[in-house]
Phi, psi and omega in degrees: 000134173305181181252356235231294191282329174318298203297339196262341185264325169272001191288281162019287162273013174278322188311290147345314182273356198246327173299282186292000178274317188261338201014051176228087134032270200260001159271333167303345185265323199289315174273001185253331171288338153294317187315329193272330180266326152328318185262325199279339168302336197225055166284313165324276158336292198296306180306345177284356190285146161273347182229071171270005175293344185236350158302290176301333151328282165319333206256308185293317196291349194272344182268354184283296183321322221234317204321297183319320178302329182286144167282330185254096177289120187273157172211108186227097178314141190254164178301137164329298180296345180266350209230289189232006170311175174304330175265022157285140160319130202233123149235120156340147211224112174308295200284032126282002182249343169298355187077240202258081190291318223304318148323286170330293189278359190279303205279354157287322170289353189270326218270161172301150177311311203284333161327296163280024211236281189340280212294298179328313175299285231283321214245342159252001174223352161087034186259134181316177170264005157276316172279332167320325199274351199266319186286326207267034170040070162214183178278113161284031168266294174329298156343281176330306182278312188291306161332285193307325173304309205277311146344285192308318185294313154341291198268007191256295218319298187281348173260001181257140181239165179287132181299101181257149131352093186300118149350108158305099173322159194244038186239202153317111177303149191256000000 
């Protein structure tokens, strides 16, 4: 496979995947066009790959893990056409079917990277706690633990409700 026909049939979900890590729109185009000029440099290798669809993966999720750490942010705009012109790629967006996510990502977006990096792999791209571990380069027992952290925190996050107030009777003082 070209590197060309690779960047034009995954970019759509790279986007997405990168989109949901970050949960910025136009830094998600920012980490998936470094990833992309990353991999087309070592292209050779990654097509050669049985899986370079889980390389490059790795290469977005590892520029998300990092972005803060640079000191100098380079910032370079991907084309209109490639991204949301008539001739971008339309693959339908699983987590359009969540309903009222907004909560969710606000309180996901809260969460630590490697944490939210984890739950993004497992429940949006559907990845073992092996390939997680393979991508974020750790131990799936490691997996394992950034999930349940990440779980608990969720579910503490998302079930406490605000304390109400009892009503002041309306009657006579007795």
């Amino acid at each position: 496979m070209r590197f060309e026909d690779f960047a034009a049939a995954r970019l759509p979900a790279l986007l997405r995947y990168a989109a949901l890590l970050c949960g910025d729109r136009e830094l998600a185009r920012d980490l998936v066009q470094e990833a992309l000029i990353k991999a087309l440099v070592r292209w050779k290798r990654i097509g050669a790959l049985d899986r370079p669809d889980a390389y490059v993966r790795t290469i977005v999720t590892n520029e998300f893990l990092s972005f803060r750490r640079r000191k100098a942010i380079r910032m370079v705009a991907l084309t209109h056409d490639a991204l949301d012109g008539p001739a971008a790629p339309s693959v339908p967006d699983p987590a359009a079917d969540v309903g009222s996510g907004e909560e969710l990502w606000r309180r996901l977006s809260e969460l630590p990277r490697r944490q939210r990096a984890v739950l993004v792999l497992r429940y949006y791209e559907g990845l073992t706690d092996d390939e997680i571990a393979e991508t974020l380069r750790c131990r799936p027992g490691t997996v394992r633990g950034y999930a349940s952290r990440a779980l608990a925190t969720l579910r503490v996050e998302m079930t406490v409700t605000p304390t109400r107030i009892p009503p002041i009777p309306q009657g006579e003082p007795a």
